[in-house]
N, C-alpha and C positions, 0 to 999 in steps of 0.2 A: 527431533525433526531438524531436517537441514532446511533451510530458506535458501534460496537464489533470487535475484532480478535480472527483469529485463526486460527488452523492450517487445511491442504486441508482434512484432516479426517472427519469436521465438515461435516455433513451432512443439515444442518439449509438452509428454502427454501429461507432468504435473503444472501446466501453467493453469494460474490463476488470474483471471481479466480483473483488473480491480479500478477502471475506468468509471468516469462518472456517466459518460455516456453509454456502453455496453457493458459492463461488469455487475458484478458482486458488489451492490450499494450497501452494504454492513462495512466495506474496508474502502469507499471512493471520498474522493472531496464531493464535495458541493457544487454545482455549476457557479455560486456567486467566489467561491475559493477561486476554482481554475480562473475564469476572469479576470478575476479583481488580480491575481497574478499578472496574468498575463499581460492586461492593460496598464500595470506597474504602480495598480492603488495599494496592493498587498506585498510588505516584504516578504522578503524569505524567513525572517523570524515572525512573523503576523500568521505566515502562511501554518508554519508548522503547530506556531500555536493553538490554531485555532482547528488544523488539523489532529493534534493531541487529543483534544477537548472530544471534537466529533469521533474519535475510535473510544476514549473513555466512556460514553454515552452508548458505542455499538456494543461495545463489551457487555455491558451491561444489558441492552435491549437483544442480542443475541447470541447468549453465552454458548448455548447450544453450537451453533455456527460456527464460532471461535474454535471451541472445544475438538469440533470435527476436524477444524485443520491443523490443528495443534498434534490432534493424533498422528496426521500424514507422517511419512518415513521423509518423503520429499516435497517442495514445492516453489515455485515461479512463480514470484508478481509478477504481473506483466501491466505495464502501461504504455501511452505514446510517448514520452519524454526521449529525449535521446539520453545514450548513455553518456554519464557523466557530467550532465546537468542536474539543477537543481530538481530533487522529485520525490513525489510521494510514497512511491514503490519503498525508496530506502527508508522513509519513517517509518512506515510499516513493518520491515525487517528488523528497523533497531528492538520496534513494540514485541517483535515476535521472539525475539531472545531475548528481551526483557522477562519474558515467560515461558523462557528453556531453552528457544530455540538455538541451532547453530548458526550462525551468514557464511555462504560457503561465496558471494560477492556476485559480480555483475555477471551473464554469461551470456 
């Protein structure tokens, strides 16, 4: 599988929403993650951390789910972060070549 991100603008027919607010909740933070970011109680390493933890536990509670997308040929995270900040999209990509995937990078 090839992975890409980007941001919810992407219009591309493999995007994946992986927002906490409209998306696919197996691969989103947490409303208290995004926050606690945002309001600048969670670093960037707290954040990922504890975003790590939350996709090891999805993995688990829906391998099924995983498994589907792992099959794809292609696909887009998409989130609201702009490109080039700090963001979840990319953790998730790192995750998804951790377990085959290619990162074809931002588009």
């Amino acid at each position: 599988m090839k992975v890409y991100t980007s941001s919810m603008r992407c219009g591309d027919r493999d995007r994946l929403n992986i927002t906490v607010k409209s998306g696919v909740q197996a691969f989103a933070p947490s409303w208290d993650m995004v926050m606690g970011y945002k309001r600048g109680v969670l670093s960037e390493k707290q954040y990922e951390k504890l975003y790590l933890e939350r996709m090891r536990r999805s993995y688990v509670a829906n391998r099924a789910l995983w498994e589907g997308v792992l099959a794809k040929k292609r696909i887009v995270l998409c989130c609201y972060c702009k490109a080039g900040e700090f963001c979840h999209r990319v953790l998730l990509a790192k995750i998804f070549v951790k377990l085959g995937a290619k990162y074809g990078g931002e588009i």
